[in-house]
C-alpha positions in Angstrom: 36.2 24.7 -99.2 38.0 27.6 -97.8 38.3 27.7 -94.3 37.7 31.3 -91.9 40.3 33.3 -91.7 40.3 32.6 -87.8 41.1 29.1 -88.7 43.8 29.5 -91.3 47.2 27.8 -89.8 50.2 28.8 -92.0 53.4 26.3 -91.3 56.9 28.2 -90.4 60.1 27.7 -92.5 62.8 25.9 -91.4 64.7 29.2 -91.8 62.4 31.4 -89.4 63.5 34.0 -87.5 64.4 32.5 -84.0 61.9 34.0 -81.5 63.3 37.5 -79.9 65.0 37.4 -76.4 62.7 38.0 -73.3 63.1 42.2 -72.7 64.0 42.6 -69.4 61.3 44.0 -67.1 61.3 47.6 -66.7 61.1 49.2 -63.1 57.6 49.1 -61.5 55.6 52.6 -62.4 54.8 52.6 -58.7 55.3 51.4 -55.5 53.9 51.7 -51.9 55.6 51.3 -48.9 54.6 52.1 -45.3 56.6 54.3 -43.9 55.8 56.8 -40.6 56.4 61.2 -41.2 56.4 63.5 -38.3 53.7 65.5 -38.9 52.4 68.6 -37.0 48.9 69.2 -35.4 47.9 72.3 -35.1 44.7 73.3 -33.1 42.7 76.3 -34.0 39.7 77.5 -32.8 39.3 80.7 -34.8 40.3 80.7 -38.9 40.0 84.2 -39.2 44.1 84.9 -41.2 44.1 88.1 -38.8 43.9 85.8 -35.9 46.3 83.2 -36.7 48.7 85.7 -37.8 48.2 87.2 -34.0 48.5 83.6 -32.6 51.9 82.7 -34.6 52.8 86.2 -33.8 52.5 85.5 -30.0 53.7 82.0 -30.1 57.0 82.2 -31.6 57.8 85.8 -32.3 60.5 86.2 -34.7 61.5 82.9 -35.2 58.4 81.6 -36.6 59.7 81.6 -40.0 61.8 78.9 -39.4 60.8 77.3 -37.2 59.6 73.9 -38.2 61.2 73.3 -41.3 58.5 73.6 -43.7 57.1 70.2 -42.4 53.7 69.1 -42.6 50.9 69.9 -40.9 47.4 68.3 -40.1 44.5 71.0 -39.0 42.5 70.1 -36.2 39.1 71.6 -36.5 37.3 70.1 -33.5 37.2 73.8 -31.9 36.0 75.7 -35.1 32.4 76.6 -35.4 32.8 78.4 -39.0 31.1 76.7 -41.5 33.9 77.8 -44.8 37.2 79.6 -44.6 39.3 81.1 -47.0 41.7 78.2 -46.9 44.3 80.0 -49.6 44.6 82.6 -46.6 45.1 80.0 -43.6 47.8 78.1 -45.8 49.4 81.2 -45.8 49.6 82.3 -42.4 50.6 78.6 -41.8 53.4 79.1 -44.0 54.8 81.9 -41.9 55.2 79.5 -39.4 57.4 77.2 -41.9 54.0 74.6 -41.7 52.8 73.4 -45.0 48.7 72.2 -44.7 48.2 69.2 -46.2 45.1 67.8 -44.7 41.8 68.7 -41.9 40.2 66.6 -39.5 37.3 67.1 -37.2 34.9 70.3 -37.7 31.5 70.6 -39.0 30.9 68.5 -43.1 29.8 72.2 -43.8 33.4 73.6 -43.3 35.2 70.2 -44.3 33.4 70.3 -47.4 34.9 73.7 -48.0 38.2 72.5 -47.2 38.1 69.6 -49.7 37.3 72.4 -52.7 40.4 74.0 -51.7 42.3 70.8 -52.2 43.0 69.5 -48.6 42.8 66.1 -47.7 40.1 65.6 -45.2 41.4 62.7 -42.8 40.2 60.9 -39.3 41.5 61.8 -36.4 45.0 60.8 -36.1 46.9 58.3 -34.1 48.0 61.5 -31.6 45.1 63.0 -30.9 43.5 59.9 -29.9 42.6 58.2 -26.4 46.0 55.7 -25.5 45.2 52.3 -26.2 44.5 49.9 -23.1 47.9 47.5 -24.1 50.1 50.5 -24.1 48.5 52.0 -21.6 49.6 48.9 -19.1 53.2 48.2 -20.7 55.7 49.0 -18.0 57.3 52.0 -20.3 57.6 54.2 -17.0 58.8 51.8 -14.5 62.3 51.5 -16.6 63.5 54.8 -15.7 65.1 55.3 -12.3 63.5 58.4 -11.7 60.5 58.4 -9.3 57.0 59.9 -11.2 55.2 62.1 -9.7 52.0 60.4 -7.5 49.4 59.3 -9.6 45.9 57.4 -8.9 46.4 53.9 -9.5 44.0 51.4 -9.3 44.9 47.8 -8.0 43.4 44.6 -9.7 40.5 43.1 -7.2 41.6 39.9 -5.4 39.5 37.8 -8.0 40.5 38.6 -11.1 43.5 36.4 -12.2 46.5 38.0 -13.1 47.3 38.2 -16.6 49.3 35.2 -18.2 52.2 37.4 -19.6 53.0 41.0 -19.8 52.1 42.5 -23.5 56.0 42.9 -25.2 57.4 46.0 -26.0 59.8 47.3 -28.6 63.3 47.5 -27.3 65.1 50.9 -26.5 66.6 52.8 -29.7 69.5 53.6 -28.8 71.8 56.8 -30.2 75.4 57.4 -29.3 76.1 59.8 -31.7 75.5 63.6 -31.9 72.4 64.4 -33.8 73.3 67.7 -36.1 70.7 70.4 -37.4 67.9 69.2 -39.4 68.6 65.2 -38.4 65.6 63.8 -37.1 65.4 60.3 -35.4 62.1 58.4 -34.6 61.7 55.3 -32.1 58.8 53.5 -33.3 56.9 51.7 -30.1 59.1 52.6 -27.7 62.1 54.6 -26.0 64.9 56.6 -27.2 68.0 56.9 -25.6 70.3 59.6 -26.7 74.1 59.7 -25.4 75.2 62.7 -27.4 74.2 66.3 -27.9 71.1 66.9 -30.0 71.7 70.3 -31.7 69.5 73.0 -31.9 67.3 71.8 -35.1 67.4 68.5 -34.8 64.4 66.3 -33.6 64.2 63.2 -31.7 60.7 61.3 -31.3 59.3 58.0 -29.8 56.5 56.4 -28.9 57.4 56.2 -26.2 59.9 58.4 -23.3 63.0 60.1 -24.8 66.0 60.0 -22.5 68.9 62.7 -23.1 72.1 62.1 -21.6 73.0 65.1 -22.9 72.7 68.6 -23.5 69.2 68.8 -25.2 68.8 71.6 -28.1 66.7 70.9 -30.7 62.9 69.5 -30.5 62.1 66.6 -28.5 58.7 64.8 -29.0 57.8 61.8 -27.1 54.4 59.4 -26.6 54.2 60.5 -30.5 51.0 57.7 -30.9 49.2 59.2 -27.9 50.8 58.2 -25.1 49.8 60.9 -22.3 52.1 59.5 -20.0 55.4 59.4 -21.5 57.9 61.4 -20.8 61.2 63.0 -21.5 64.4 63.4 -19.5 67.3 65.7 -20.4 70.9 66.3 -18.1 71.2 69.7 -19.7 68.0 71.4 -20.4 68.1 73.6 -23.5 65.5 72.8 -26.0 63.4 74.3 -28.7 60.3 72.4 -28.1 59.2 69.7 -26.4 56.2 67.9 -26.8 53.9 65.1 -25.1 51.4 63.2 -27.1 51.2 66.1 -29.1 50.8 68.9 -26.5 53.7 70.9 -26.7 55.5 74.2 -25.6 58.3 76.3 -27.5 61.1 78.3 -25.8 62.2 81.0 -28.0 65.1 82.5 -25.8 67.3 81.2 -22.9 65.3 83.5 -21.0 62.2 81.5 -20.9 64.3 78.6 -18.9 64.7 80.9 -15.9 66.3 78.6 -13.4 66.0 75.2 -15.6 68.6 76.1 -18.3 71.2 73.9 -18.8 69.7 71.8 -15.7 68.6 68.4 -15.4 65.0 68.2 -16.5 61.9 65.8 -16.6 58.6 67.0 -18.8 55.1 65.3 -18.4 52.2 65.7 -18.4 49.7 66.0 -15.4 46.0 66.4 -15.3 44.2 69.0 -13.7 41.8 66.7 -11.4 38.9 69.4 -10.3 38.4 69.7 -14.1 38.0 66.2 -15.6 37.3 66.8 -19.1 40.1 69.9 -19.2 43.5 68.7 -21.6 46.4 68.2 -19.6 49.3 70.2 -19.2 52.7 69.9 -19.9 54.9 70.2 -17.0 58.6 71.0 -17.3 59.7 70.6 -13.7 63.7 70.1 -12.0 65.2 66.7 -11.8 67.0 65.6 -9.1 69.9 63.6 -10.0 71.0 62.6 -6.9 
């Protein structure tokens, strides 16, 4: 009786054709790796292109067009009451800032709905515009520099709670002895940066956590870059583009704007306006004495 087809076992030859070589694997189609971007957040509280043209206008003047490099930039909406925009215009005036919107957080769904039609990623709230968290809050990130902070409220643990077994570890101190040129950018994940070198106007250092500059500073300097409200940055020769804390930040355009600061030795924090609680802080560029 013939048996299925599905059953059918034919024997090989002798002579067969030996069985072809294993083809050697091609290259994965695609990959993912973690990796961390500066990215810039930009507040608004109007979307109106007339007023963010005004605002860009005002902020940088006629440097805005290069300013930052065509990097990134994430839209805070928080302050927008507008329920749609005309998001091909906003990109636009963005863009005359060298900023290149890539995604929205925060706002009304109403207006983030709008914003996913025109193709922008709508994301939470990211790492810098959130509240520090309580383990960086106590590392000892301040006490390592031998400059004294201004006064601040602190509170001191009551007699009966123990003391904690071990302080929480932080990442070591990047270190950089090398001058950073235009468009280098260098980013200390959880914790300091040290520069010994020149940073050049267009260059960019960043950390978690303070930036130190033993150096003349003349790029862009952004430090507690996960939140980190009190962080800070030090310079010997103040000269910079913009410098930034936990994403508050402030731009000098012209030498002018350093009045008696340029080329000085400079600390910038930020400090709390205490008569208004729930008011932003602001950043504080002050002297440094280095004696």
């Amino acid at each position: 009786m013939t048996q299925p087809a599905s059953q059918i076992s034919l024997p090989l030859s002798d002579q067969s054709t030996p069985a072809a070589a294993p083809i050697e694997s091609a290259p994965a189609t695609i990959d993912f790796k973690g990796i961390s971007l500066p990215v810039m957040q930009v507040a608004l509280s109007r979307l109106e292109p007339e007023q963010i043209a005004a605002a860009v206008k005002a902020r940088f003047g006629k440097n805005a067009a290069g300013f930052f490099d065509n990097d990134a930039a994430v839209l805070d909406l928080n302050k927008v009451e507008a329920d749609s925009a005309d998001w091909t215009a906003v990109k636009a005036q963005l863009a005359g800032a060298s900023l290149q919107l890539v995604a929205v957080y925060g706002g009304n769904e109403a207006l983030l709905a709008s914003a996913r039609e025109a193709g922008l990623a709508v994301i939470d709230a990211p790492p810098v515009s959130r509240a520090t968290p309580k383990t960086k809050e106590q590392a000892p990130v301040a006490e390592a520099s031998t400059v004294t902070a201004p006064a601040a409220k602190t509170e001191k643990p009551a007699a009966s709670v123990p003391a904690p077994a071990a302080p929480t570890a932080s990442a070591a101190a990047m270190v950089i002895d090398k001058p950073l040129r235009s468009g280098q950018r260098i980013y200390a994940r959880g914790g300091d940066l040290v520069v010994l070198a020149m940073v050049s106007a267009g260059a960019e250092v960043i950390a978690d956590g303070n930036i130190h500059i033993y150096a003349p500073l003349r790029g862009r300097a952004l430090a507690g870059a996960q939140g980190d409200q009190k962080a800070r940055i030090f310079t010997t020769s103040f000269e910079a583009e913009l410098v930034s804390i936990a994403g508050v930040y402030r731009t000098f355009e012209s030498p002018q704007q350093f009045g008696k600061l340029a080329g000085q030795p400079v600390q910038v924090s930020l400090i709390a306006d205490e008569s208004k609680p729930n008011a932003e802080p602001k950043l504080n560029v002050a002297a440094l004495s280095t004696r």
